[in-house]
Structures are given as C-alpha cells and as structure tokens.
C-alpha positions as CSV (number, residue, x, y, z in Angstrom):
1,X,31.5,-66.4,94.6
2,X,32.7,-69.2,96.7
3,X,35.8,-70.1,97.9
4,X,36.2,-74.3,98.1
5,X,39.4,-76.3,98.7
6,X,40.1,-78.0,95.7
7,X,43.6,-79.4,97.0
8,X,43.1,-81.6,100.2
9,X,47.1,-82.1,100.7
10,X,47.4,-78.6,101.3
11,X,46.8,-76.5,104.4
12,X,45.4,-72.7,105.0
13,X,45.2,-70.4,102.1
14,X,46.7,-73.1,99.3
15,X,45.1,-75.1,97.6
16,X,41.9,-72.9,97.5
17,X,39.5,-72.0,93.9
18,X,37.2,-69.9,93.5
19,X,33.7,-70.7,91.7
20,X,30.8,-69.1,90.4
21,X,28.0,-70.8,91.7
22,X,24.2,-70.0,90.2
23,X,21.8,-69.3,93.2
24,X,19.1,-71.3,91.2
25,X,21.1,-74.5,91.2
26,X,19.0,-77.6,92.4
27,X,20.6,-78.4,96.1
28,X,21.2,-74.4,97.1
29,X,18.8,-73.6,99.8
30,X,19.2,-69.8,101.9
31,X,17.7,-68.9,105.1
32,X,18.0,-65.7,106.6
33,X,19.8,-64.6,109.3
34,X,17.8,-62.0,112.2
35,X,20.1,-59.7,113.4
36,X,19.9,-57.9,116.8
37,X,18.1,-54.9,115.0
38,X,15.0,-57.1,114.2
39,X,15.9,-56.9,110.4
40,X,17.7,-60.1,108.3
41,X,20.4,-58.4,105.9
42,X,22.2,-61.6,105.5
43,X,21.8,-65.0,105.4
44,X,23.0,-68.6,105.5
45,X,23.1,-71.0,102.7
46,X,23.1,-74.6,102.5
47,X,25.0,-77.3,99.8
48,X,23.3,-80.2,99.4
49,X,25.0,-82.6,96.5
50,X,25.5,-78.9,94.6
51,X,27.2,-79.7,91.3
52,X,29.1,-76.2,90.2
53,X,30.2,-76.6,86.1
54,X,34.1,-76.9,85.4
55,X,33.8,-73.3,83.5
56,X,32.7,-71.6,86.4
57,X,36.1,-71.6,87.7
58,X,37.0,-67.7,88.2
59,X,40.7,-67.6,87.8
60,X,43.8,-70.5,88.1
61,X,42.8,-73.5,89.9
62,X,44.1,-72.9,93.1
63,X,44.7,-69.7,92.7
64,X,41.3,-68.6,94.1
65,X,42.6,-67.3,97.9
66,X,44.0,-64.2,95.7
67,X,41.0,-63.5,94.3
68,X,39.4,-63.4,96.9
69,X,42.4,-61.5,98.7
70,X,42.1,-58.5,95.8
71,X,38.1,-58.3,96.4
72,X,38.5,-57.3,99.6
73,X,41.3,-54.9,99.0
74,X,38.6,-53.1,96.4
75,X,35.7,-53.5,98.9
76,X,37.9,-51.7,101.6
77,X,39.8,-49.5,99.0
78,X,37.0,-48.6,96.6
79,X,33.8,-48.7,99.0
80,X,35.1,-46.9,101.7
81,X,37.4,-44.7,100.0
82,X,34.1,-43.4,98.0
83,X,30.7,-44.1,99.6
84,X,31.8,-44.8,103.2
85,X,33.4,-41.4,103.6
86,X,30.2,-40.0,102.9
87,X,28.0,-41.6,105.0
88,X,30.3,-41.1,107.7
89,X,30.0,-37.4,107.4
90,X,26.0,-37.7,107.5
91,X,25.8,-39.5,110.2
92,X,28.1,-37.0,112.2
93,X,26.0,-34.1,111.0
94,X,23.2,-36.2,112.2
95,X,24.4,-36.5,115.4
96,X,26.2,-32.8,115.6
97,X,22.5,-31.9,115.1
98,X,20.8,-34.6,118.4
99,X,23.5,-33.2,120.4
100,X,22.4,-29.8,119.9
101,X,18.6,-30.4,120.3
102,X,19.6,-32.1,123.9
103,X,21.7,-29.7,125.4
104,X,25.4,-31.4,125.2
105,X,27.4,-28.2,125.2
106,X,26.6,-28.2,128.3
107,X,28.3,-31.5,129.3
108,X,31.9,-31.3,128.8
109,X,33.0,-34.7,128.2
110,X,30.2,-35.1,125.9
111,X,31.8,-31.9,124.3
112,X,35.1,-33.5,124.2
113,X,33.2,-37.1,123.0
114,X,31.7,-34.7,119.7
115,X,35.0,-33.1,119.2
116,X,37.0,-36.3,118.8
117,X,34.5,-38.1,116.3
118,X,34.4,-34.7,114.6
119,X,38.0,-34.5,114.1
120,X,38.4,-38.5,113.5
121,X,35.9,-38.1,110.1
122,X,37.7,-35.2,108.6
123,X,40.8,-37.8,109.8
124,X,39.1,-40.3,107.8
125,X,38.5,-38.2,105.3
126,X,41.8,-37.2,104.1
127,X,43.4,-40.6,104.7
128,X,41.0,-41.5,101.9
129,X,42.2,-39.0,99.6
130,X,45.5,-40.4,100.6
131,X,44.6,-44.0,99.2
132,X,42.2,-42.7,96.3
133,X,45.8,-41.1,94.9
134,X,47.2,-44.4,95.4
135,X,44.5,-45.9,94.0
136,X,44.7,-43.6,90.8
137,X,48.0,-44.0,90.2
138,X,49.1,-47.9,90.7
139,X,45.2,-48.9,89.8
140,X,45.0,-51.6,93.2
141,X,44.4,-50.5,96.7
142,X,47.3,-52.3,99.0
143,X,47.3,-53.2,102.3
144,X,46.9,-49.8,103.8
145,X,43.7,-50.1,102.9
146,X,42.9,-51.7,106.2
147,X,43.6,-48.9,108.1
148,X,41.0,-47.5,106.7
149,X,38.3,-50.1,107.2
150,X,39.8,-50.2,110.9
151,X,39.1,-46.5,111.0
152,X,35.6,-46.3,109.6
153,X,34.8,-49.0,112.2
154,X,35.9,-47.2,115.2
155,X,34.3,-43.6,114.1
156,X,30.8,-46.3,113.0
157,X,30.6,-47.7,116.6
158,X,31.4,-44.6,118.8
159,X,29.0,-42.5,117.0
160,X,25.7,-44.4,118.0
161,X,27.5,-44.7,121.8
162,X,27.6,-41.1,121.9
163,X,24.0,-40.7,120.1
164,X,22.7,-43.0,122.6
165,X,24.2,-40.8,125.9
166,X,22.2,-38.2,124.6
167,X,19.1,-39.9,124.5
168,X,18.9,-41.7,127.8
169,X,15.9,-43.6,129.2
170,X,14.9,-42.9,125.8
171,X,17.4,-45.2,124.2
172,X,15.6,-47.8,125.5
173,X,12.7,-48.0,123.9
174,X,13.0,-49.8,120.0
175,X,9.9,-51.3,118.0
176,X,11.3,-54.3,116.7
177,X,11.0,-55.0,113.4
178,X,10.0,-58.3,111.7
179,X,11.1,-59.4,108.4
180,X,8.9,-61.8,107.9
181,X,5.5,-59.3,108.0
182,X,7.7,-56.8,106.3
183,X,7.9,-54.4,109.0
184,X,10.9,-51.6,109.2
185,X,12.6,-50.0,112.1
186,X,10.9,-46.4,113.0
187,X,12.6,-43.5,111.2
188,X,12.7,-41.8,114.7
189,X,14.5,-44.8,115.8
190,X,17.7,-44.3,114.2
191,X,19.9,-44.0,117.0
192,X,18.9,-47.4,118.4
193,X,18.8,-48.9,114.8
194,X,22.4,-47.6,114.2
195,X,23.7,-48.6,117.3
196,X,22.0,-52.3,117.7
197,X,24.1,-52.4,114.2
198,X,27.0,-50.8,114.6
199,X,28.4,-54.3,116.0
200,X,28.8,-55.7,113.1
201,X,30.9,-53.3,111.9
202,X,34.1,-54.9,113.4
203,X,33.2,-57.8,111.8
204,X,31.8,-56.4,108.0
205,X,34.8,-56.4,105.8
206,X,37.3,-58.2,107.5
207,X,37.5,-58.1,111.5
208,X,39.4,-55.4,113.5
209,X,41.9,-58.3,115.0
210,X,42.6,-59.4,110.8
211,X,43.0,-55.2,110.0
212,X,45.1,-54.9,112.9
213,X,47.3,-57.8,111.9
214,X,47.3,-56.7,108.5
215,X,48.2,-53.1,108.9
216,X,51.1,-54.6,111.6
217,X,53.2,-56.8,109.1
218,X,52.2,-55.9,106.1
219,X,52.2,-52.2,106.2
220,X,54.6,-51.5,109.7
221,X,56.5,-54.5,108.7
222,X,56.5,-56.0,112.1
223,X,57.1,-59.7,112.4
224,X,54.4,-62.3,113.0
225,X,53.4,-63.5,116.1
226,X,54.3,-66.5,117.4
C-alpha cells in the first residue's frame, strides 16, 4: 500500500489515494534499516520513475487518507486486542519469573515496580475485552482503540526497564547481531534484545503524542490545540 497525493491544490489529509504498488516493479529498490538491536526488521524503499497501473487504485480517488485511517484502527483494534494481549502476559510471566531467580522481593520498590505492570496487563487485558465487544457488535474498532495501543506501549517499555534493574552489570553485556551474516540475538539475551527494542514501540502503530491526541478529541472530546 502507498499513500501518494494525487491532488496538489489541496493540503494535509485531502487530496490523498492510495495504490497498490507491486514490489517487483522496475524502479523499486529496498534497503534495510539496522536497528539498535543489531537486527533490520524494516526497511527503506526507493521510487525511481515507478509507474503504478490506474487499476491499482484501492478505493475513491482521493479518498485514500481513510483507508488508510481504518487500517490502522484494525491494526490497533484487531492486533492488539488479540495477539498483543497475549504476548503481554508472557513477557510479564517471563519477567515475574527473573525477578524471582534474582531476589526482588527483597527490594521493595522493585516489589512495587512488579506489582504495577502486573496489575496494568490484567488492566490491559480487560480494556480489550471492552473493545473486542465493540468490535463484535458495530464490526469496526473506533477511536478508543488508541488507548489501547497507548497502553500496550507503556506496559512494552517498562517491562524490559524493570527486567534490566534486575540484571545489573549484567545488562550490559549484548552480542550484537548482524543481519547481513545471518546472525540472531542470544536466547539468553532477551532482556537486552527486548529492551534495545522496546523504543520503537512508541513509535509502531502510530506515536504516543498521535494516541494521545487522538484519545483527547476524539474520544474525551476536548478541543484542538491551538
């Protein structure tokens, strides 16, 4: 999918279509992007003279800054409703279980840092029930979906903060990997791994500033900002 102004007289989200562009057209070249955890999950591409056919146009002419407003709503409704909520849950577990091979009950504002991600993923959890319902019965996630993309990135960064406290010196050490020789971060390395990552997190999906703006006028119905 890309989004391409097709209307030059018009300004911000107008005047925008959205195309389906083949990957194997001539002119398309991708390079991939290293990330601060060694690996390259995404990448940047390149148009040079890149000639996209009239019937690839996905939707009204346009009309394509809607489209691509309802994919997100799905990614943040669908996704994280569903698979994020899971993962979230593992990864406390996973931590639940480093904090208890290190000692932290013994520390009690570690104990208080555990309790709060605890509770915020069986939070998260039932928020998502909240907007599966939703989801069920008007068949397209709205705008509160952004709470919950704003929540799963809050709980996604302060677990690896926490897993790294436990760890110490040790957090320091990471074997970097390389894409290019095909090398992978150490399983044992998962704390560093997850928390060289977790930065991205405010960004995946929509950054926390566009959730919180989102969530402010469109959900709380403030006004906007001048």
């Amino acid at each position: 999918m890309l989004l391409c102004r097709t209307d030059p007289e018009t300004r911000r989200a107008k005047g925008i279509s959205c195309l389906l562009v083949d990957m194997k057209s001539p002119g398309i070249s991708v390079r991939p992007l290293r990330q601060m955890t060694g690996e390259a999950e995404f990448n940047e591409m390149f148009f040079d003279a890149v000639r996209v056919p009239r019937e690839n146009l996905l939707g009204e002419l346009h009309g394509g800054w809607q489209i691509a407003v309802a994919a997100l709503q799905n990614e943040r409704g669908i996704l994280y409703v569903v698979s994020m909520q899971i993962l979230l849950k593992q990864a406390r577990d996973h931590l639940l279980a480093l904090a208890r091979e290190r000692g932290a009950g013994r520390d009690g504002l570690l104990r208080q840092d555990l309790a709060r991600v605890y509770l915020g993923t069986e939070i998260f959890g039932m928020t998502c029930q909240r907007t599966l319902d939703k989801l069920l019965r008007m068949g397209m996630p709205g705008p509160e979906a952004s709470i919950i993309k704003l929540h799963w990135t809050e709980l996604t960064q302060a677990m690896p903060e926490i897993a790294m406290q436990l760890l110490g010196p040790d957090g320091l050490l990471y074997d970097t990997p390389r894409p290019d020789d095909g090398t992978h971060a150490p399983p044992e390395q998962w704390v560093q791994r997850g928390y060289l990552g977790a930065r991205a997190a405010s960004i995946a999906s929509g950054t926390s500033e566009i959730m919180r703006g989102i969530i402010a006028m469109q959900v709380l119905g403030l006004p906007r900002g001048t």
